[in-house]
C-alpha positions as CSV (number, residue, x, y, z in Angstrom):
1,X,112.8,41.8,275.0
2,X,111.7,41.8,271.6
3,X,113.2,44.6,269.1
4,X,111.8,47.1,266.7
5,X,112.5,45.2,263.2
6,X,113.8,48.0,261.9
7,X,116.5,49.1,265.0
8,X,119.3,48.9,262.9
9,X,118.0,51.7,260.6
10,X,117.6,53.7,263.3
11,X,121.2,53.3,265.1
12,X,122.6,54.4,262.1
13,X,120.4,57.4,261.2
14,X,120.9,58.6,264.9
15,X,124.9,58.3,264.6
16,X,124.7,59.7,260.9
17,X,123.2,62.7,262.8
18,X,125.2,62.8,265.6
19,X,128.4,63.4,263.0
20,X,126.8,65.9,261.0
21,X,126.2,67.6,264.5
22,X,129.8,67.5,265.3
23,X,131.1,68.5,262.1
24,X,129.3,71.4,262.6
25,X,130.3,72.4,265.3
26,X,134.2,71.3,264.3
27,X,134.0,73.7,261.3
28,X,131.3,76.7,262.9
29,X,133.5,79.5,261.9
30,X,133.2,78.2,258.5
31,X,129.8,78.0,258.1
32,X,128.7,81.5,260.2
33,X,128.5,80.0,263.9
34,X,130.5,82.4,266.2
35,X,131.6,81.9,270.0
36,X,131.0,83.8,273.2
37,X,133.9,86.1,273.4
38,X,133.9,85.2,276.6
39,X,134.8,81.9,276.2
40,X,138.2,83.3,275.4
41,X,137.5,86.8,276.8
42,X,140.5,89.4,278.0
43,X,139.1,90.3,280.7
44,X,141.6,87.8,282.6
45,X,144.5,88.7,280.4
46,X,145.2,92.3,280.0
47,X,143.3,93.0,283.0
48,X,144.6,90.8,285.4
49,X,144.7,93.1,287.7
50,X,147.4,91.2,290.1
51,X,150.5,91.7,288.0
52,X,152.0,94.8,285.6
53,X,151.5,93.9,282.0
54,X,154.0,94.8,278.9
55,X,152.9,96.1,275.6
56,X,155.9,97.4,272.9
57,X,154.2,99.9,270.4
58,X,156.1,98.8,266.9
59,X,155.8,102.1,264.7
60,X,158.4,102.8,262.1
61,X,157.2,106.5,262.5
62,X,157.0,106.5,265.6
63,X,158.5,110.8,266.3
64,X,156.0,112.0,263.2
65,X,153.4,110.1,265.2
66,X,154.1,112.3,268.1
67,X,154.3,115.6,266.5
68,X,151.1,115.1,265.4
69,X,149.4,113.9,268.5
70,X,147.1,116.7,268.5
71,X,145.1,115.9,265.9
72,X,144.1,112.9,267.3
73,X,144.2,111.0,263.8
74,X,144.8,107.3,263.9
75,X,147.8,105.9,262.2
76,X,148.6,102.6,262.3
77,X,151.2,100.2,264.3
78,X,151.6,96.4,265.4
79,X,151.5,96.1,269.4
80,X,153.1,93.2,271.1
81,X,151.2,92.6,274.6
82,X,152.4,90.3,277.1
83,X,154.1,88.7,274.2
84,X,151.5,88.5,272.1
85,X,151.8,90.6,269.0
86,X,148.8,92.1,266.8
87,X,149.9,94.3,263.7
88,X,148.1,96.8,261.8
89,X,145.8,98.1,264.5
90,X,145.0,101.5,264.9
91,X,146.4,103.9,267.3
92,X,145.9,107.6,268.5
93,X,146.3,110.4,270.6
94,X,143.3,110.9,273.5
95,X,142.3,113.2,276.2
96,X,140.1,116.7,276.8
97,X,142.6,118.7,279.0
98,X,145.1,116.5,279.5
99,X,145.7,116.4,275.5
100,X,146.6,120.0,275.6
101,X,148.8,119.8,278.5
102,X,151.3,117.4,278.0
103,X,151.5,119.5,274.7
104,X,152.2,122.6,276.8
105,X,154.5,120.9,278.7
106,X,156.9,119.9,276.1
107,X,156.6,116.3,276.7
108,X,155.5,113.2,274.4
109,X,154.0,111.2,277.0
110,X,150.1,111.7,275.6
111,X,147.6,108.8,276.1
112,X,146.2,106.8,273.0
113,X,143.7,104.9,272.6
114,X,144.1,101.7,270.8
115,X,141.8,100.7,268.3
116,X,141.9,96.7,267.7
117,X,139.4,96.9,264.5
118,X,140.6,100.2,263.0
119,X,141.3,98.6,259.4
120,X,139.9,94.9,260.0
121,X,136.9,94.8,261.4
122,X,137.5,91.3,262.3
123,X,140.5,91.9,264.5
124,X,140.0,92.4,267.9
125,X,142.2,91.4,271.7
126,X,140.5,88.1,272.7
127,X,137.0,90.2,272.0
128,X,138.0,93.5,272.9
129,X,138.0,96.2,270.5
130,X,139.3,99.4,272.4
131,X,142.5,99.9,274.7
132,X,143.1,103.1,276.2
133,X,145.9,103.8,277.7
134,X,146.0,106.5,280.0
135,X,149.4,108.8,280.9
136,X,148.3,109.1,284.6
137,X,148.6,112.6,284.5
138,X,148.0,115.1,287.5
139,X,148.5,112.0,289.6
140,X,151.9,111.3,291.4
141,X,149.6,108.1,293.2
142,X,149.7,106.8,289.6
143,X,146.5,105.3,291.5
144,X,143.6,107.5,291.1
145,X,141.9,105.9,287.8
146,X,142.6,102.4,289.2
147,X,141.6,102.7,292.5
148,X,138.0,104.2,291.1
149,X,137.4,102.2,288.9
150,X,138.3,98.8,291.1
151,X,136.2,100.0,293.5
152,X,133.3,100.8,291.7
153,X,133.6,97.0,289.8
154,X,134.4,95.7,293.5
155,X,130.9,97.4,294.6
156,X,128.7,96.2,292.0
157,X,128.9,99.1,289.5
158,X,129.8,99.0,285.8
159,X,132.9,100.1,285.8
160,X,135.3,99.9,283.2
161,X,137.9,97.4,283.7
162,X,141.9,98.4,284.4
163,X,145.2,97.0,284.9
164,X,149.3,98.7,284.9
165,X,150.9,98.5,281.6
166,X,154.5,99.1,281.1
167,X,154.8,100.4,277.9
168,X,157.9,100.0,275.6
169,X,158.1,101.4,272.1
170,X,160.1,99.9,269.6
171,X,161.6,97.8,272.2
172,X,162.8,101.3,274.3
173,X,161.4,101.8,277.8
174,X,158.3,104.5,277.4
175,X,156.6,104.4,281.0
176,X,154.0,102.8,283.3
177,X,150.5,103.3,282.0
178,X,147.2,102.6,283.1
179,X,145.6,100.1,280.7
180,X,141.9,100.7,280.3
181,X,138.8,98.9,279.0
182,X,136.9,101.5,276.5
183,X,133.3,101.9,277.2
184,X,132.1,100.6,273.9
185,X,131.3,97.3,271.9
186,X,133.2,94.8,274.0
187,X,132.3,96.8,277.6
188,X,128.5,96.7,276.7
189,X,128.7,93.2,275.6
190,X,130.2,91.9,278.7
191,X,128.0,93.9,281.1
192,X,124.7,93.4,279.5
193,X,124.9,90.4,276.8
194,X,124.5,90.9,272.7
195,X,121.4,92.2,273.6
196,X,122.5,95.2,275.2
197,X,120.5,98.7,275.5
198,X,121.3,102.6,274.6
199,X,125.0,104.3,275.5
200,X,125.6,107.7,275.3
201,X,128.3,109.9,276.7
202,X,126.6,113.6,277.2
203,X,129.2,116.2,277.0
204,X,128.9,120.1,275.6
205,X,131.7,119.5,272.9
206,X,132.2,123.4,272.7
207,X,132.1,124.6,275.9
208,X,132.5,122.4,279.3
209,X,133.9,119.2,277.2
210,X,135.5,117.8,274.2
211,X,139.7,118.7,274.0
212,X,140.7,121.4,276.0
213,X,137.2,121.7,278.1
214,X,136.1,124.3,276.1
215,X,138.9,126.9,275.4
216,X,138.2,127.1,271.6
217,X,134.8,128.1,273.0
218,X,132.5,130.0,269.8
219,X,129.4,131.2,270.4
220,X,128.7,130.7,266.2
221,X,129.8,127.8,266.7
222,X,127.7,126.0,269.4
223,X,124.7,127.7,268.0
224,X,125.5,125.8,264.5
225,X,125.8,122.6,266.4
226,X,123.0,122.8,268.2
227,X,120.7,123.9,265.4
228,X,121.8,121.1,263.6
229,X,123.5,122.7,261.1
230,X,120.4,125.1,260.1
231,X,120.9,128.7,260.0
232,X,117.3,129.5,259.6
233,X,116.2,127.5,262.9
234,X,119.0,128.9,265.2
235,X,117.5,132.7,263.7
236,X,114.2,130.9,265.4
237,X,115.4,129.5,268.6
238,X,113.8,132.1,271.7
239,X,115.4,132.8,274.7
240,X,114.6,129.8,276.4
241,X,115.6,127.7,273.7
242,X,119.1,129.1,273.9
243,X,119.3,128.9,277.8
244,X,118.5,125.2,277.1
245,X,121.4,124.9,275.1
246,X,123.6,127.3,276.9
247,X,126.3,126.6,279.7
248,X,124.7,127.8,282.9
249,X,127.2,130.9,282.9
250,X,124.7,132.6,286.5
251,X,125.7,129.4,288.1
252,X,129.0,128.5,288.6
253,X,128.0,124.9,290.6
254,X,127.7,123.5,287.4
255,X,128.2,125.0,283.9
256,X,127.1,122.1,281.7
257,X,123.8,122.6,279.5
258,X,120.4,121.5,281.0
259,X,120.7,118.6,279.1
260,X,124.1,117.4,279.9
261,X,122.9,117.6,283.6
262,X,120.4,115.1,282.2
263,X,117.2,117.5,282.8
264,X,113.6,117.5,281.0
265,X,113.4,120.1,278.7
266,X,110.7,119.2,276.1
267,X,109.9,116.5,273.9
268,X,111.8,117.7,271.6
269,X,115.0,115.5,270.6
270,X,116.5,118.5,268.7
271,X,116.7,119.9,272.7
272,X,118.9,117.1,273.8
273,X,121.6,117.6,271.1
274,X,124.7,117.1,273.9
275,X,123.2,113.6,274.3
276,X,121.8,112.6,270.9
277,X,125.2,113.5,268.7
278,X,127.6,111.7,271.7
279,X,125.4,108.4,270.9
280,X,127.8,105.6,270.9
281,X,125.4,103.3,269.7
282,X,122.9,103.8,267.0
283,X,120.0,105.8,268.2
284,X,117.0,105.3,266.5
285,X,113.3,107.6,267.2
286,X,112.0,105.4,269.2
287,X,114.9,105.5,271.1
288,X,115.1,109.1,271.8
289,X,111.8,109.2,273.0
290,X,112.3,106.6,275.5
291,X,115.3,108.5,276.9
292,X,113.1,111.7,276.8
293,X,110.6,109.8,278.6
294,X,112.7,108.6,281.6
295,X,114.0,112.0,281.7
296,X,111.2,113.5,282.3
297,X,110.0,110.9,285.0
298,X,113.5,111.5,286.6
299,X,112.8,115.2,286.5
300,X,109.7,115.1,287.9
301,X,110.1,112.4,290.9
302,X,107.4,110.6,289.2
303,X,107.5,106.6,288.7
304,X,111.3,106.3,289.5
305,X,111.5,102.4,289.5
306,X,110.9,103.0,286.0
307,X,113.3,105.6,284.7
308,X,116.3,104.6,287.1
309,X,118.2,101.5,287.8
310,X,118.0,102.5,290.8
311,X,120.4,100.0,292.8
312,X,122.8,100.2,290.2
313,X,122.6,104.2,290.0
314,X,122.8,104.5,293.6
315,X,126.2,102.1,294.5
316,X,127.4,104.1,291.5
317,X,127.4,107.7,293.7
318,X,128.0,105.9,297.1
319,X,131.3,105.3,295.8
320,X,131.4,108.4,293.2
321,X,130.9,110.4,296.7
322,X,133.3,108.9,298.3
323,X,135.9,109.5,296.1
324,X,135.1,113.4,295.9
325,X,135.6,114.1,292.0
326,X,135.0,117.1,291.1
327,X,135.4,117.0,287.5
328,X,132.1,114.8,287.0
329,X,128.8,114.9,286.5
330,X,128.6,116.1,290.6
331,X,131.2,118.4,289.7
332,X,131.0,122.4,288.3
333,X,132.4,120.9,284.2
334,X,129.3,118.4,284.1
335,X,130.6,115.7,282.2
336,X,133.2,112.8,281.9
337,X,129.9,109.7,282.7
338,X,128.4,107.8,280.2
339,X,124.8,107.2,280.0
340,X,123.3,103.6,279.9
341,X,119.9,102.9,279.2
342,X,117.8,99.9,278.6
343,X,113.9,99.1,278.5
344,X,113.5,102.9,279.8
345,X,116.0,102.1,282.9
346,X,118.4,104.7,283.2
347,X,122.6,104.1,285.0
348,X,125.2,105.7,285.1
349,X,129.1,104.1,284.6
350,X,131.8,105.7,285.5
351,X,134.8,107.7,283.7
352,X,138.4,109.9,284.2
353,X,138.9,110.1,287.6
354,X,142.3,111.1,287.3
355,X,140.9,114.2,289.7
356,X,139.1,112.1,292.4
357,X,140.1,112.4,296.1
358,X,139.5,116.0,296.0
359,X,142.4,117.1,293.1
360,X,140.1,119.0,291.1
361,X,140.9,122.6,290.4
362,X,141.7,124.7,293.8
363,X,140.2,121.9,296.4
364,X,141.9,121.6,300.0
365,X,141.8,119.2,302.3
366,X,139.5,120.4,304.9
367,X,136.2,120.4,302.5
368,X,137.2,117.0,300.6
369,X,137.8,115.0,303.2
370,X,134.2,116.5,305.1
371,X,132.4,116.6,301.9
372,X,128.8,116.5,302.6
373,X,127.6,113.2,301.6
374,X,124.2,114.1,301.3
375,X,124.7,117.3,299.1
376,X,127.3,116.5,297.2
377,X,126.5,118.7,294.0
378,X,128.4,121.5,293.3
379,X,125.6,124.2,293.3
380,X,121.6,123.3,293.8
381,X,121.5,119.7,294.1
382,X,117.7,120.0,292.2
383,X,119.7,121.0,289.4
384,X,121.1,117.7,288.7
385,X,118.2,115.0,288.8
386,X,120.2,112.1,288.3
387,X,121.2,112.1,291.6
388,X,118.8,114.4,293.7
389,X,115.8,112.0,293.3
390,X,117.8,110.1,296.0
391,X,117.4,112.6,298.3
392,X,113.9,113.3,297.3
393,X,112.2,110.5,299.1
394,X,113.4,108.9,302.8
395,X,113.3,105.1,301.1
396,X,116.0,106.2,298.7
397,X,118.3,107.9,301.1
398,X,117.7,105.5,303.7
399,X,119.0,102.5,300.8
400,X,121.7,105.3,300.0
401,X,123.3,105.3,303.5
402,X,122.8,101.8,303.9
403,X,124.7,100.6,301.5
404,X,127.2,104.0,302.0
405,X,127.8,101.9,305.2
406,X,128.4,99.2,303.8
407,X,130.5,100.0,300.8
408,X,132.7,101.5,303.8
409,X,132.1,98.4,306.4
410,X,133.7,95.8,303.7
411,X,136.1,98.4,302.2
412,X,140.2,97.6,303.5
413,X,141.4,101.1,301.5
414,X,145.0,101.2,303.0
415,X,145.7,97.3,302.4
416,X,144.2,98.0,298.8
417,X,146.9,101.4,298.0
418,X,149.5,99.3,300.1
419,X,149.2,96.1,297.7
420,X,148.9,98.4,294.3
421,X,152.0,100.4,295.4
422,X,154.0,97.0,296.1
423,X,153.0,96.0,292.9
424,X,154.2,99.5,290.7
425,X,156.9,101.2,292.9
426,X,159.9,99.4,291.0
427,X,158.3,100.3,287.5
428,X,157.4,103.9,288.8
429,X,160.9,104.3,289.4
430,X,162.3,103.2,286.3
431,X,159.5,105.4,284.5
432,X,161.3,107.9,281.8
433,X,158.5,110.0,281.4
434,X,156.8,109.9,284.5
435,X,155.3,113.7,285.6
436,X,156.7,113.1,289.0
437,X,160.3,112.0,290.7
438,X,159.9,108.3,292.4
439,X,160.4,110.6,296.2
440,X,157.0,112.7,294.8
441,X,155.5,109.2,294.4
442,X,156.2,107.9,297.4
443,X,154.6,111.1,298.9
444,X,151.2,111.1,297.4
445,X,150.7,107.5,298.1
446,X,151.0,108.2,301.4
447,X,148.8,111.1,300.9
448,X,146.0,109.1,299.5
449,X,146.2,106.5,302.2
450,X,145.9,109.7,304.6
451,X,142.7,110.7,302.5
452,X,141.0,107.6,302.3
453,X,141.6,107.1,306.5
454,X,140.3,110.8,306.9
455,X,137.6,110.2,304.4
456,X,136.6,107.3,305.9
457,X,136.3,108.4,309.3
458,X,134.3,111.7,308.0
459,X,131.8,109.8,306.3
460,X,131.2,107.3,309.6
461,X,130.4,110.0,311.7
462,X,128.3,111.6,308.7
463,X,126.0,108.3,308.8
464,X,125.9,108.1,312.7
465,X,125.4,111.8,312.5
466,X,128.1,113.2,314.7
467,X,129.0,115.3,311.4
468,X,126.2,117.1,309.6
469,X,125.7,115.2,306.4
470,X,124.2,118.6,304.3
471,X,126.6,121.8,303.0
472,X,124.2,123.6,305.2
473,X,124.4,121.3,308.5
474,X,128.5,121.8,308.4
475,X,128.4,125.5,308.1
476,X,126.0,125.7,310.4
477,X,128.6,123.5,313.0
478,X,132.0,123.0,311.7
479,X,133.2,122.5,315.2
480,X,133.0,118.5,314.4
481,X,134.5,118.0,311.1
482,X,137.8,115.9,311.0
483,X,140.6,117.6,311.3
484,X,143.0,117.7,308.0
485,X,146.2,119.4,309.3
486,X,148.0,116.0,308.2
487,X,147.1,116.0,304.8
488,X,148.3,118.1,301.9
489,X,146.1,117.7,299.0
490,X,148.5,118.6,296.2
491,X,150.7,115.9,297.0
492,X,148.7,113.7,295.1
493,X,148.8,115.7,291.9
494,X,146.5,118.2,291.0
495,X,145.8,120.6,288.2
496,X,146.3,124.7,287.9
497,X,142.8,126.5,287.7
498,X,144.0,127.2,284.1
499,X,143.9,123.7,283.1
500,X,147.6,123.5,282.3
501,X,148.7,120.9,284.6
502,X,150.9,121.0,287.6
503,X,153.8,119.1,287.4
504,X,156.6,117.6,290.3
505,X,153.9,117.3,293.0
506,X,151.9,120.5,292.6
507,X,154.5,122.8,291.1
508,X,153.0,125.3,288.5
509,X,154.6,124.5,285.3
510,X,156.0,128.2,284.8
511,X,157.5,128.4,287.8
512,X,159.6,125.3,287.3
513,X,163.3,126.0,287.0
514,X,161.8,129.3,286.2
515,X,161.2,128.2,282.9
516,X,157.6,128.7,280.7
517,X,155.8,125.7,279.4
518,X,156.9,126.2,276.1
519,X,160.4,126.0,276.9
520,X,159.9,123.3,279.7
521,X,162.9,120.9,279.8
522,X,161.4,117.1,281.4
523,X,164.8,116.1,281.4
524,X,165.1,118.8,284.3
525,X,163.1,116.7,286.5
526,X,165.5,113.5,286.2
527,X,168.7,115.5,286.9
528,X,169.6,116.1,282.9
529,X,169.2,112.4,282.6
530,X,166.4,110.6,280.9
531,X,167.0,106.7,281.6
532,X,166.8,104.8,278.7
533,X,165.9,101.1,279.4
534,X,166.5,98.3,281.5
535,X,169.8,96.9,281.0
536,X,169.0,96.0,276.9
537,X,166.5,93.7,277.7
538,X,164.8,94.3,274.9
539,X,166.4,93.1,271.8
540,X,166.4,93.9,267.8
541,X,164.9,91.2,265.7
542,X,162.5,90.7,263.1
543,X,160.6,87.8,264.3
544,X,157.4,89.0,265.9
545,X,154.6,87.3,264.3
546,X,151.0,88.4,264.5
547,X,148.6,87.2,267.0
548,X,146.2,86.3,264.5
549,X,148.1,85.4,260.5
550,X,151.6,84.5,261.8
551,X,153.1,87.0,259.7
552,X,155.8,89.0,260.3
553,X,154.2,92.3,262.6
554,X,156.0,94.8,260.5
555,X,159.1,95.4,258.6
556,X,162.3,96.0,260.6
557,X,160.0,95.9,264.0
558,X,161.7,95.1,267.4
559,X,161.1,91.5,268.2
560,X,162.6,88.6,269.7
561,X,161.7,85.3,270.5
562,X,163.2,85.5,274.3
563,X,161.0,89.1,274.9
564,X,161.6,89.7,278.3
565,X,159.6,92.2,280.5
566,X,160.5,94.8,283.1
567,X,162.0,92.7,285.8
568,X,160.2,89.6,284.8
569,X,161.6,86.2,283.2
570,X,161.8,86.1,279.4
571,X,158.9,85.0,277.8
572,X,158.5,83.4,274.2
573,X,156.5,85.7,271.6
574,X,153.5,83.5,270.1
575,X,150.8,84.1,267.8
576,X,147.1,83.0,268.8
577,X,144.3,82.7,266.6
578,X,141.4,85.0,267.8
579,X,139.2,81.9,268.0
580,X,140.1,79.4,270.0
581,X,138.6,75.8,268.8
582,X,138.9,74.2,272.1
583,X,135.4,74.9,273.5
584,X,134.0,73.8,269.8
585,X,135.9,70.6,270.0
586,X,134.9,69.8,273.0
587,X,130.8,70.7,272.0
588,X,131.5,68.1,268.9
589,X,133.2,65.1,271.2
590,X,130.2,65.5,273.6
591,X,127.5,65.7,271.2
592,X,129.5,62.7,269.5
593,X,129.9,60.5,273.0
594,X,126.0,61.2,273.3
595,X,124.7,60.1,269.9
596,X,127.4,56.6,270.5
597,X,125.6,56.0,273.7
598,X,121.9,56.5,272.3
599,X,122.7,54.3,269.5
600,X,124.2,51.7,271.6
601,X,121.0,51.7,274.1
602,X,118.9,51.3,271.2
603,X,120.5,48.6,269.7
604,X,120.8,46.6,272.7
């Protein structure tokens, strides 16, 4: 075969290409080319869900921190997790009602929220930029949170993900946390790609929401907010404009605003100010008249395939249903959801269930466990029309309990509680600051085991209709309803109508040892004795490095290169750059082998 006279001109330009390829791709950071996060994601490191996870909070300040937990200002610290340490990050105090009760209650365990790219906006955990770590308060399961939100990933939703943390600071023992993945950047990029849509988190930040759920309530105030800031248009707003704005004080079913409740009020974006100011992404016009216009559709039953996600939106409140939370969007607060919305599609993902299996306020067993799956709104079900268009039209309710069936069909709840309390019991007990004793523990995992049997069976019979599935249907015939006489509710943890937490397995916190919150002793609840660690595993030194320099994590932090976990072997601490070259490498040898082999086929 005869060849092309000028063949070895070409093997060389093709190989001279091939190498400039690779070099690119050997120095991408260099020269702007970023990786998938998820080539190196965390989703299979911190949340690993099939082990406990360590993370040591290095702060030299650490008791100022804490006095000043209420403000919820960031400071910052150097966290070492699984090993792995990351300095100057930012960390905070976080929670609504929760915030304000471990503050009544005399105790430092608060939950944070850490906050990867505080003061570097290139920092992150293996992509993530938010870690919030939850005190698992009004929960002696310590399983609420992570049995919602494992179910709701497990069933297709987009659910935050979630693992147990034990959590050390300044190498003393702190307590078992629940370590979960904040619904921002990171969340929306690995649910919905760089491309992702609208998020918003409604919430009436005065009244209903926000720290404390509303007990610095002003009437000035809200009418400021939601005027934005103009005195002469809140002189202007009418009557209706106010009810618009207003907690639905004539119905206690559910006293968030009509746009909270994600109603149509107008086209007005100035009307949807409890949606528009939570924005967690930037909202542009266009934008807020897209959301206006899928509300409206949802309001209206009109053209639902277009304003709803609607497989997404309805596995979301088969589960949510199940789970019987109260303080939700379902729920008489109407809040603690976050909005998604893309291309006009509206979902729904899911948020603080610290409440769920019927914990919320003055619940009892009876009316959890039988909750009507079909009305589960607390008040008129038209009023919320994010979940009533499902039971608006027989297709849609027909999907609903098909997949309600299903969700329970391929659902082992008692091997799933049974495996999570195998995994935390030992760390539970160890737990300094835990809200509970380890016996009180013990006691509401059973109890939760009970309710998700109970609930389980309620909800068959609901579907095969041997139980009415409608508020109405049960009153009507409550001669049916599983009986509840095994179950005690507040063995799980609940919370006082006043919001101030109940503490020991449902005890009011003024009626412990007879004392007052203010002058609530925790040590009480461990016999005088607060344990202090495990045996010295942890260790002074100043050799942590960070994950992503190598330098030293902070002056005089607690470090050691033989960091050993909670009843775990000792681990080396090591420092990891944030982008890992191996994927790039292997791009360049490929495109590399490629070129060889073209250039070789040529020339022959």
């Amino acid at each position: 075969m005869s060849k092309h006279k000028n063949i070895d001109r070409i093997c060389v330009v093709i190989v001279a290409i091939t190498l400039i390829i690779a070099m690119i791709f050997c120095n991408g950071n260099a020269l702007g080319i970023e990786m998938s996060v998820h080539a190196i994601g965390y989703e299979n490191r911190i949340f690993n869900s099939s082990r406990v996870h360590t993370i040591d909070i290095v702060m030299n300040n650490w008791d100022s921190f804490i006095e000043t937990c209420m403000s919820e200002e960031y400071s910052s610290c150097a966290v070492v997790i699984d090993g792995e340490a990351f300095k100057n990050v930012g960390i905070r105090a976080k929670g609504n009602t929760s915030l304000n009760s471990v503050s009544r209650m005399n105790s430092s365990r608060y939950s944070f929220k850490i906050e990867f790219d505080r003061y570097d906006s290139t920092k992150s955990y293996y992509g993530l930029d938010k870690l919030c770590l939850n005190n698992v308060i009004y929960d002696n399961t310590y399983m609420k949170d992570y049995l919602s939100y494992t179910l709701m990933g497990k069933f297709g939703v987009d659910s935050p993900l979630c693992s147990y943390v034990y959590i050390t600071v300044n190498g003393e023992d702190w307590g078992l946390y629940l370590a979960v993945e904040g619904v921002e950047e990171s969340f929306l990029q690995r649910n919905y790609g760089k491309n992702y849509g609208e998020l918003y988190k409604p919430d009436m930040t005065g009244f209903g929401g926000g720290r404390g759920n509303g007990i610095d309530f002003s009437m000035s105030d809200f009418m400021d907010r939601n005027s934005n800031g103009s005195e002469e248009k809140a002189k202007r707003f009418s009557p209706q404009d106010v009810r618009n704005r207003m907690p639905d004080f004539g119905n206690m079913g559910g006293m968030g605003s009509s746009d909270v409740k994600l109603q149509y009020i107008d086209d007005d974006p100035d009307s949807y100010s409890n949606i528009f100011d939570s924005a967690k992404t930037y909202i542009s016009d266009p934008d807020k008249k897209r959301l206006i216009g899928s509300l409206k559709n949802l309001s209206e039953g009109t053209d639902i395939e277009s304003a709803v996600d609607v497989d997404k939106v309805i596995r979301y409140f088969v589960v949510h249903n199940f789970l019987c939370n109260g303080d939700s969007y379902t729920g008489s607060m109407v809040h603690n959801y976050y909005l998604y919305e893309e291309k006009g599609k509206l979902s729904i993902i899911p948020w603080d269930y610290n409440l769920a299996f019927g914990t919320f306020q003055g619940a009892n067993a009876s009316s959890s466990v039988n909750a009507a799956i079909d009305t589960p709104v607390a008040g008129d079900i038209s009023d919320r029309p994010m979940i009533s268009w499902i039971f608006d039209n027989e297709e849609y309710t027909e999907l609903y309990h098909k997949l309600f069936s299903k969700f329970i069909n391929e659902t082992d709840f008692s091997a799933l509680i049974d495996e999570t309390a195998a995994m935390i019991s030992e760390y539970v007990e160890e737990d300094p600051t835990k809200f509970c004793t380890y016996e009180e523990f013990k006691t509401g995992v059973s109890a939760i085991r009970t309710f998700c049997q109970l609930r389980e069976e309620s909800v068959q019979k609901q579907l095969n209709g041997t139980i009415p599935s409608t508020s109405d249907g049960q009153s009507a015939d409550s001669t049916a309803l599983i009986d509840t006489s095994s179950l005690n509710i507040s063995e799980m943890g609940t919370m006082s109508n006043g919001g101030f937490g109940r503490f020991g397995g449902g005890q009011i916190l003024d009626n412990v040892d007879g004392k007052s919150p203010e002058n609530f002793d925790p040590s009480a609840m461990f016999g005088g004795n607060m344990p202090g660690g495990f045996g010295g595993d942890m260790r002074r030194g100043d050799n942590i490095t960070d994950a992503q320099s190598g330098d030293p994590a902070e002056s005089g932090s607690v470090g050691t290169n033989n960091f050993r976990p909670p009843f775990g072997e000792p681990m080396n601490v090591n420092s990891h750059e944030d982008s890992d070259p191996l994927p790039l490498l292997g791009i360049s040898v490929g495109v590399l082998i490629i070129g060889l082999i073209t250039a070789l086929k040529f020339k022959r």
